[in-house]
N, C-alpha and C positions, 0 to 999 in steps of 0.2 A: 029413282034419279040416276043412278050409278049405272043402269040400263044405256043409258042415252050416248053414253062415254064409247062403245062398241067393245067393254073390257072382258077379259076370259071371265067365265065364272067363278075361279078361285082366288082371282085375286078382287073379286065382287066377294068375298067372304072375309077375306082379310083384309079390305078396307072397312065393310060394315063393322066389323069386330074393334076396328082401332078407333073408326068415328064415335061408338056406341060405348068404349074405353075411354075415350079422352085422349088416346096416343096419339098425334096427331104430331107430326114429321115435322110442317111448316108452320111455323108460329111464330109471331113478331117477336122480339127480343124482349125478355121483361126484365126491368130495371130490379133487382131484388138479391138477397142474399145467394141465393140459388149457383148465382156466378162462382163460388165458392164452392160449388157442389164436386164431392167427387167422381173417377169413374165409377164407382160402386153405385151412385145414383144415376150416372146417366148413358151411361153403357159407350156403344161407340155404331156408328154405321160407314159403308162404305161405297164406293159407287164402279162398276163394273160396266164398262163400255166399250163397248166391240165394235171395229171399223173393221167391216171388211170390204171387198171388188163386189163381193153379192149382195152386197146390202144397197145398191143403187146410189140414194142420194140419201139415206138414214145411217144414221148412226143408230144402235140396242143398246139401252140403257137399263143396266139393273141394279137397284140399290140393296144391298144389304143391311137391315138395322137392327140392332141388341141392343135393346132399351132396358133390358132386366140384368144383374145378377145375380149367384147364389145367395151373396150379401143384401139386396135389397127384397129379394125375393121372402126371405125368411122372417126379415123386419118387418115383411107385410101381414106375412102371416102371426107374429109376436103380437100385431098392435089389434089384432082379433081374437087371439086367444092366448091360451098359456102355454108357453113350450117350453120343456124339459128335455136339456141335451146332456147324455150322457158317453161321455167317450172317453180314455184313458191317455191321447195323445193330440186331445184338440186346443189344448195351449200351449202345443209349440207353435211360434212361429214362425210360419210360411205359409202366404194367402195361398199359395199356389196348391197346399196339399191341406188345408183346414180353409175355416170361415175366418175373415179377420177378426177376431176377438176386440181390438183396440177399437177398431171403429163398428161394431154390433154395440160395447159399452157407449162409444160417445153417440148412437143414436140413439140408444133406448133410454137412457142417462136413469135413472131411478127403477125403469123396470127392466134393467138387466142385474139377477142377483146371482151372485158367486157366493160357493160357500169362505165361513167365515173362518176369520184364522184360527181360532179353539179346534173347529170340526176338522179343519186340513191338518193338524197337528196330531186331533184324536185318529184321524184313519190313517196317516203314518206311523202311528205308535200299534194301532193294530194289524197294519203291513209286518212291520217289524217283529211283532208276536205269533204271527202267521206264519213267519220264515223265518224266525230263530234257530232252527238246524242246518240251515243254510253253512254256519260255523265249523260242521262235524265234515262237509264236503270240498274238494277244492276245485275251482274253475279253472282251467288254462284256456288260455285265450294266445293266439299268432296272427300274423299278419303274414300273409303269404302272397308271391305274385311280386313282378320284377317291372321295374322302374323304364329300363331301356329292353331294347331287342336281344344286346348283346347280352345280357342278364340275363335274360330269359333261357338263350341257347345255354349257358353254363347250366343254369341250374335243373333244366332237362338231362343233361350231361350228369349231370352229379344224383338225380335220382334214380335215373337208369342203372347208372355205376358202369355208363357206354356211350365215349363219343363218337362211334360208328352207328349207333341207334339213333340218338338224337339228331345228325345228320340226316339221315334216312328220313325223320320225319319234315324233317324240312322241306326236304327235298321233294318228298310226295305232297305237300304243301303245294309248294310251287307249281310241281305238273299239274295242279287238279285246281286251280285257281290259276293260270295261267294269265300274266299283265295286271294282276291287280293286287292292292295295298293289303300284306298278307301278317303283318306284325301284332296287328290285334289280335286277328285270329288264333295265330300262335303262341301267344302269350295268354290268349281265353285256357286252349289249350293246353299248354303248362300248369295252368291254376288247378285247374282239374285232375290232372293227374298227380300233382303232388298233394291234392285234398286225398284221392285215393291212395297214394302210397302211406299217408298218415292215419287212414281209415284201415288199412291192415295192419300196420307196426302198430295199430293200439287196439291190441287185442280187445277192452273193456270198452272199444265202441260199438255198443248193440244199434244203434235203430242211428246211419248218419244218414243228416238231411244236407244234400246238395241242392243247394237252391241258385238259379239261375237266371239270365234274362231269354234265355231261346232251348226248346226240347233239342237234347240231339238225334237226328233223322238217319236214318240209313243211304248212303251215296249222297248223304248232303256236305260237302268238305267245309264250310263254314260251322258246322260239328255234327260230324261223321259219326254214329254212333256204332257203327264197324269198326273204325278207326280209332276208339274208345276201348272197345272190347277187347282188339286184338293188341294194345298194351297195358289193359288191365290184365290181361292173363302173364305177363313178364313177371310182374309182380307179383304176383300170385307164385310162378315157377323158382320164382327167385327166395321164395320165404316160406318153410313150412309150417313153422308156431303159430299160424293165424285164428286159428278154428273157424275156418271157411273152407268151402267146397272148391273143387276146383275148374268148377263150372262157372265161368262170370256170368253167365247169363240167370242164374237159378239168385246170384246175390243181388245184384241189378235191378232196381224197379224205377220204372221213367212213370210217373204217378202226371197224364197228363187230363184232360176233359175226355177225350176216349176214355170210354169205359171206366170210367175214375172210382164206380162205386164199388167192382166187382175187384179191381186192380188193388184198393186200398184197404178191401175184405182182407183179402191173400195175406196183401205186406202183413196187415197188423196181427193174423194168425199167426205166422213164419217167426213174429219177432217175440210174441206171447209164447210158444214153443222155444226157446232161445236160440234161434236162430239169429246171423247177426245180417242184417242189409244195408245196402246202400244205395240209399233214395235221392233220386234224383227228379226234380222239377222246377218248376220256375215261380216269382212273385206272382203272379195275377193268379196262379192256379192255388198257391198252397199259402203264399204269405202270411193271407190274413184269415181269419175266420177257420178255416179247417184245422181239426184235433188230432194229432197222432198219437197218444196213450195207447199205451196196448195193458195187455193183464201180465201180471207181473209173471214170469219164466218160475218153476222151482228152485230154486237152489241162487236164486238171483241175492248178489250183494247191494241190501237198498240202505235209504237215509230217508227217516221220516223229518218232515224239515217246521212240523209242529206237533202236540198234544193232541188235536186232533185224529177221530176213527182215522185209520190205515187207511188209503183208498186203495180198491181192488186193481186198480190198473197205477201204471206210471209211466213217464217220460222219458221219451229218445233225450240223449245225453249227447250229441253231437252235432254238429253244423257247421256249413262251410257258408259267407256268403259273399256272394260276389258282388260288386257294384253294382247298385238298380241301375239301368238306364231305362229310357223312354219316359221319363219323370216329366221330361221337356219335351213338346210334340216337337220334332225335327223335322227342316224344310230342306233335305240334304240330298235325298233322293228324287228323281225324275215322275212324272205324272204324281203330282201331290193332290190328292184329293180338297175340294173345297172345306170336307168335315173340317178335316187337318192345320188348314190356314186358317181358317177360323178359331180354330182352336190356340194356336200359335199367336195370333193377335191377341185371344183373350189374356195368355196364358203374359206375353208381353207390356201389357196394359196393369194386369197384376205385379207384377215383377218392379214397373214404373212407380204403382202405386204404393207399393212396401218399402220406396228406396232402393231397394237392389238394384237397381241399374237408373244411370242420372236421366235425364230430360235428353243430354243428346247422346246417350246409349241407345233410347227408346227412339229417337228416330233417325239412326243409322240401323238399326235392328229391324226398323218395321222395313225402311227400303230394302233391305237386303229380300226380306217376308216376300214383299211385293213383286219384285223382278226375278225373283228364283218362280216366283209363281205362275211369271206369264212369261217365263225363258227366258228372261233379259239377264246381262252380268249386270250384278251391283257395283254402286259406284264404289271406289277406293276410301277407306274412313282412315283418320287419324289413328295411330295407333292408343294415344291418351282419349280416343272415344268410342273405344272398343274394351270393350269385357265378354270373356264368355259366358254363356248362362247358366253352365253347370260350374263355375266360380260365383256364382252369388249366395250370400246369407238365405235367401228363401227356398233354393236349391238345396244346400245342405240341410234345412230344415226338415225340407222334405223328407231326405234321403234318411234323415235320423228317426224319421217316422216312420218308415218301412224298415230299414233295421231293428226296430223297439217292436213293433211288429210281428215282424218274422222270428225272433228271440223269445215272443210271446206262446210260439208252435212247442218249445222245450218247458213251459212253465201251465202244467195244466190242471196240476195234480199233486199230492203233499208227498208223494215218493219220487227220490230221486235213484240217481247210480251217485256213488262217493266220488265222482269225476267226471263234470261234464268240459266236452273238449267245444274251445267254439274259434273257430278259423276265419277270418275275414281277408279278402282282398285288397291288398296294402292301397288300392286309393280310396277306400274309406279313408281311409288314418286320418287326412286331413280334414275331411267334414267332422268327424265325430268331434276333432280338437275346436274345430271353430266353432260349434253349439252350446248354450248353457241351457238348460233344461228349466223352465219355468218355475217357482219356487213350489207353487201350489201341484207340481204334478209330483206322483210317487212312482220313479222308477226301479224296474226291476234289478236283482242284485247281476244277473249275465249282461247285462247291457253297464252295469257300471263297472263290471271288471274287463270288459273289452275299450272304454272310453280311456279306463283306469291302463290301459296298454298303450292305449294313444297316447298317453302324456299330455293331457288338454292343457290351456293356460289359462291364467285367472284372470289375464286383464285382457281388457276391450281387444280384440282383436283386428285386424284391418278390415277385413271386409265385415265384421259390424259398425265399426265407425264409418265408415263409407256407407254401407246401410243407412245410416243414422242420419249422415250428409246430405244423402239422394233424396228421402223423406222432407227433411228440412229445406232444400231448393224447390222441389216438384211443388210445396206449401207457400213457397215466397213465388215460385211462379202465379200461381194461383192466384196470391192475392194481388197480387201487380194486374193482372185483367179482371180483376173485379174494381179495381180501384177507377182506371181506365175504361172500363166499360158505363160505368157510371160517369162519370167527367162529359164523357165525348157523344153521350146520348144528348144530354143537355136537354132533355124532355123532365124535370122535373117537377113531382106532385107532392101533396101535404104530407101522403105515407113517405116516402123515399125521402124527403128531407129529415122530416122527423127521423127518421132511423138513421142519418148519414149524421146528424147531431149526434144520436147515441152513439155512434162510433166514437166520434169526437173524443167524450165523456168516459166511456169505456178506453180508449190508449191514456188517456190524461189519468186515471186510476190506476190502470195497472198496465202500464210498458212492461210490465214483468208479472209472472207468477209464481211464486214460492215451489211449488207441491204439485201434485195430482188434487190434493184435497182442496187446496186455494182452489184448482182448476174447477173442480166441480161448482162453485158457485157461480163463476162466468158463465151468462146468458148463454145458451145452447147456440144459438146464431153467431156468437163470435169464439166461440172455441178455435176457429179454425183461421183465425187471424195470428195464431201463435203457434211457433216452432219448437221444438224438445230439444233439451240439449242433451250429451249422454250422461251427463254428469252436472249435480250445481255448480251455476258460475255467472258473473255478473259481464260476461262479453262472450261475444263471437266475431266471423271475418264474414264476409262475403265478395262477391264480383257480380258485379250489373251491369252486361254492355249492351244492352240495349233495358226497356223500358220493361220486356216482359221475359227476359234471358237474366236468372238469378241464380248464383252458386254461394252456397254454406259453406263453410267450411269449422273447423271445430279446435283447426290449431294455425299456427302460421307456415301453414309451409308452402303456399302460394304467398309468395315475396306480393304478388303485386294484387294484394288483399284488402278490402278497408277494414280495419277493425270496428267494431259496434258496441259500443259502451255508454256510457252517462255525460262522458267527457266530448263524447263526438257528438252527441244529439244536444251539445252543449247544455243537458240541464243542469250542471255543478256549477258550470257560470251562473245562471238563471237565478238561483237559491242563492248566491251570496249577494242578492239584493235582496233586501229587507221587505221591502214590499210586494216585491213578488212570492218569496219564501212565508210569507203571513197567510196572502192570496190562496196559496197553495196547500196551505194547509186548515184555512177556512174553509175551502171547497172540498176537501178529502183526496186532491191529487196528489199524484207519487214525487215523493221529492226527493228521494235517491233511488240506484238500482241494487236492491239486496240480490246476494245469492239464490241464484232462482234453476225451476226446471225448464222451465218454459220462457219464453220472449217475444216482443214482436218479432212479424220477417221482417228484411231490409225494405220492402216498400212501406209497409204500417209506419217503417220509424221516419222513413224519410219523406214519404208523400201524405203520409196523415200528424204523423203526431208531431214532428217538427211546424207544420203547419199549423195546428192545434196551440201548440206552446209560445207560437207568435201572435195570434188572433189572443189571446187568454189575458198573454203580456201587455201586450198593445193597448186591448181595450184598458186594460186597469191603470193604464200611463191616461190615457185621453179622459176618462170618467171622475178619473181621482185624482188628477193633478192639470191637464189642462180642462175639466171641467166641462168636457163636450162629450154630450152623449152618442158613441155608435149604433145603428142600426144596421139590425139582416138588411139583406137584397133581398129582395123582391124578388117573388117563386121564380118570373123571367131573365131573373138576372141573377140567381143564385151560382156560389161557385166561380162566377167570372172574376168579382173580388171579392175581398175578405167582409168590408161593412160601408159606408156613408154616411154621413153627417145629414144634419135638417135641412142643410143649403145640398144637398144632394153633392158632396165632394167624398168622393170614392176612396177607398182608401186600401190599403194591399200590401200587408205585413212579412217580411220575407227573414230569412235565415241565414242570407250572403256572409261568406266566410270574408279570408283578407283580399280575394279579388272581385272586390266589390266592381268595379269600375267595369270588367270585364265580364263579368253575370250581367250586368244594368245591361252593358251594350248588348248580349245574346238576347236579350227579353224584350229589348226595346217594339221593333216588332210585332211580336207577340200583344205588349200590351196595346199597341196601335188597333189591333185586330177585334180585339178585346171592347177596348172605347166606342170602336166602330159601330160594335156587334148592338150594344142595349145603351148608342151615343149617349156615352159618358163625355163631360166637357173639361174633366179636371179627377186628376188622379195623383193620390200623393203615396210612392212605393217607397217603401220604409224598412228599412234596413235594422233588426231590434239589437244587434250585439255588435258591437268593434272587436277587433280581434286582436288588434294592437295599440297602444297609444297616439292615436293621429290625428290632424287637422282636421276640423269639421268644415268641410264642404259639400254643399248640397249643389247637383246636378239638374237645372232649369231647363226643360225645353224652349226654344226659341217665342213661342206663343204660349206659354206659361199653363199646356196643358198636363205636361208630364215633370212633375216635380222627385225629385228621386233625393231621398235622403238618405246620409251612408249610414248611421247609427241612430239607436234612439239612447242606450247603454253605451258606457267605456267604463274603464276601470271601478269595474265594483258598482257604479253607481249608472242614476238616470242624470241624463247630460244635460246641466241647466241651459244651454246654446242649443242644442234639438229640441226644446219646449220652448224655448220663446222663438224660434224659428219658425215652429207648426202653428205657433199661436198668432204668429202676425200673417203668413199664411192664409189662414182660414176664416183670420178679418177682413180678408183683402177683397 
């Protein structure tokens, strides 16, 4: 069939493959929970269209689609077998450098098992009995590496103990980068050479690891490994106590994928012999996974660091590390590979979906993506809608992940030296403070005495409470077009109502949930109607300006915030009527808001459960006191109003605050549309609370088809003047 279309043969494979999958691009909209879905379930595509002179009168169109993630990908394979993940840094968070653990748990809900807290206790207690000598050794840890430019030239100046040298290097800088932004480099620069000056003045650093983001190259001035050499020798001239040669080339090993196996024979010889070196490489080569033990030197001063056999070999005792970058694929340079921006989408969609960056971070971020990629300048953003991505929560996670990591290269082995030296890149400093380590993971003791340097803090930090914001909006957006999506189909069937019931029933339950553990009893399909707060509490703010545009917020420091409480969704009015307060707890509904972790978002409370609490109310005024029973709509008429009477008079229960008068008139309209839609001849909108002590006057359309009454409640009570009102009404 696919023949007949005249299409290449490869993409006659990849449509057979998606038709024969089920993938299937174009599909009518289904009414269903689904709208709820994350990107983790539904990927993202994009569409690529080239106008050119040579293309006659066509346009080329090509779509790009990623329907899978790592995340969804893995839950496919969980829900067919068993899988066992082990790894020592995959609850930290950040999706960007782990699986999202939070949402692997809420899809797998019962068959994702973590160990229990006994067992994470027992193998921290045998951590601890493992490295009990750790105490006989001492860690120093510095932060090295200058904040400004002008910093940086001082402190070249002051290790040299020459500001006619450090001038000089500047200055060959400049010639050899000629017109271009040269402060990084210089300041890379500087880091390194004051790692090396600390690598000689400490005589007992046998085996240091310089770890980097780029090899240095020979005539390459972005790092010059000539231009390395020829001031590591200064130092060298300048300090004879070393016990180093005075050859830099013989102590120097650039440990890169050349020849890596032959190169890292040598090192480990040289340093097994007690020789001392200074190794040099970068994360992706040596970070993770490769061992540097060597066999311990004669005469070598060790610390066994448990009761444990001696091991034959032991560990380099030094490191420097510099800031990972390339953590974030960057769209910064010219001719960016499609890999690249795909990747940067992904990696942006991530970022959106962890909260780190709000709803419109993610799309001033993706425009920038976009026009960097087909040359265009991106438009100007707000600066309150800008964040950079290496300032977000998921970011630093990361980076705490490859420094715990690369810290992991010095811990291989139960022999130590009585002094491991560990140097970091003072813009670490601020990631490490902003991370809390998961409770259940067991970090190493060099990673807690370099954190233990940062001076971390113990409360929420800003950029995890904004974390915690972004998550919380990106969830209320969500459900705001699932809410809307459903409404405006207006195709409804016996499943979709039945379930749009149980929504009903499920906010009337629990507008709140206590706990994680409360959590886990909520039907899997509506987990995702509720937002975290960082902390229990029985409100939050929000801003809604338009219908599917929602911001969390967690304190008040947006002035022009609505707050979300019990008091605003009016149900503390509600309960001090008696019969609704009986109601309410005949059925099992929530009748206050305890301290909770969890809540609805601002659409659940405002477009469902307000809703809900009028329809609930209502019906139990009209059945149990004026004695008329309501009925559903009709599957063609569901949704348009609330119920109807036997004599088919419609009825449409509403939540109007004190500008009643002024909501009626906005609706008016609307409901006109409405009556039109499934000719209704009589509609009476009901107004269930007053909000102040006021005259009962009810609002008569000219032809007596739209009756609008302002309360059915005032003071405490049901209003005996809106019961005989509705009751002559609907004799009429």
């Amino acid at each position: 069939m696919l023949n007949h279309f005249n299409i290449d043969n490869k993409y006659i494979d990849l449509l057979t493959t998606k038709i024969i999958t089920g993938e299937l691009v174009y599909q009518s909209p289904q009414k269903n929970i689904n709208t709820l879905a994350s990107f983790y379930e539904n990927g993202f595509s994009y569409y690529d269209i080239i106008d050119k002179e040579d293309h006659d009168n066509a346009s080329k169109i090509q779509m790009l689609e990623f329907n899978r993630t790592p995340e969804s990908f893995l839950i496919d394979i969980c829900s067919k077998a068993m899988v066992i993940g082990i790894s020592a840094t995959a609850s930290i968070k950040s999706n960007i450098a782990n699986y999202d653990i939070d949402y692997l748990k809420h899809s797998l809900q019962n068959s994702f098992v973590s160990l229990e807290d006994k067992e994470i206790i027992a193998l921290k207690e045998a951590y601890q009995q493992s490295t009990k000598g750790y105490k006989d050794l001492s860690i120093k840890t510095h932060f090295i590496g200058s904040k400004s430019f002008e910093d940086a030239q001082k402190k070249l100046a002051e290790i040299l103990d020459d500001k006619e040298s450090a001038n000089g290097f500047w200055n060959w800088l400049e010639n050899e980068r000629f017109d271009q932004d040269n402060e990084f480099v210089f300041k890379r620069y500087v880091k390194i050479l004051t790692a090396w000056k600390y690598f000689v003045d400490n005589s007992d650093c046998h085996g240091f690891l310089c770890l980097l983001n780029k090899f240095p190259k020979r005539k390459d001035a972005e790092l010059d490994l000539d231009k390395l050499h020829e001031y590591f020798q200064l130092f060298l001239e300048g300090n004879k106590d070393t016990g180093l040669s005075n050859n830099v080339s013989e102590i120097i090993f650039v440990l890169s994928s050349d020849d890596f196996d032959s190169q890292k024979e040598r090192l480990l010889k040289d340093l097994a012999n007690g020789k001392r070196r200074f190794i040099i490489s970068t994360y992706p080569t040596i970070g993770t996974g490769q061992n540097l033990q060597f066999k311990i030197p004669e005469n070598a001063e060790i610390v066994c660091t448990n009761d444990w056999r001696k091991n034959q070999f032991m560990d380099i005792n030094a490191i420097y590390l510099d800031k990972p970058t390339h953590l974030i694929t960057s769209l910064s340079y010219s001719n960016i590979s499609q890999f690249d921006f795909v990747k940067h989408i992904f990696q942006l969609e991530f970022l959106r979906e962890s909260g780190a960056i709000s709803r419109n971070e993610f799309k001033n971020k993706l425009n920038q993506a976009f026009c960097t990629f087909v040359g265009e300048q991106p438009k100007k953003t707000r600066k309150q809608d800008y964040t950079s991505l290496y300032q977000t929560s998921a970011y630093s996670g990361f980076l705490n992940k490859v420094i715990i990591q690369a810290l992991g290269r010095m811990c291989r082995t139960n022999i130590k030296s009585p002094n491991i030296h560990i140097l970091a890149d003072i813009d670490i400093k601020e990631h490490l403070k902003s991370v809390r380590l998961p409770e259940d993971m067991i970090s190493i003791h060099e990673y807690n005495a370099l954190v233990q340097e940062a001076s971390p803090t113990t409360d929420l930090s800003e950029d995890e409470l904004r974390g915690i914001e972004n998550i919380a909006s990106e969830i209320s957006c969500r459900t705001a077009k699932f809410i809307s999506k459903n409404l405006e189909y207006g195709n409804w069937e016996d499943t979709s109502i039945r379930r749009w019931q149980e929504l009903r029933q499920q906010v009337l339950k629990k507008p709140t949930v206590i706990d994680e553990l409360q959590l886990q009893g909520v039907s899997q399909e509506w987990r995702s109607i509720y937002l975290q707060l960082p902390e229990p509490n029985r409100f939050y703010y929000y801003n809604r300006d338009n219908d599917h545009d929602v911001q969390v917020f967690f304190s008040d420091k947006q002035r022009s915030a609505y707050k979300l409480d019990e008091e605003n969704v009016r149900l503390s009015e509600l309960m001090k009527i008696s019969s609704f307060h009986d109601l309410f707890i005949e059925n099992g509904w929530a009748t206050s808001f305890p301290e909770s972790k969890y809540m609805l978002t601002p659409p659940m409370f405002n477009d469902i459960y307000k809703g809900a609490l009028g329809e609930v109310c209502g019906k139990c005024v009209f059945e149990k006191i004026l004695n008329t029973p309501l009925h559903e709509l009709d599957i063609n008429e569901f949704e348009v109003f609330d119920f109807k009477t036997d004599n088919n008079v419609y009825i449409d229960f509403k939540f109007w605050g004190k500008n009643f008068t002024r909501d009626a008139d906005e609706q008016l309209d609307k409901i006109r549309n409405k009556m039109h839609e499934i000719k209704a001849e009589k509609v009476l909108i009901i107004n269930i609370l007053s909000t102040e002590d006021r005259k009962f006057q009810p609002r008569i359309q000219q032809d007596r088809s739209i009756i609008e009454i302002p309360h059915l409640c005032i003071n405490d009570d049901i209003d005996p003047q809106a019961i005989n009102f509705i009751l002559e009404e609907l004799n009429k």
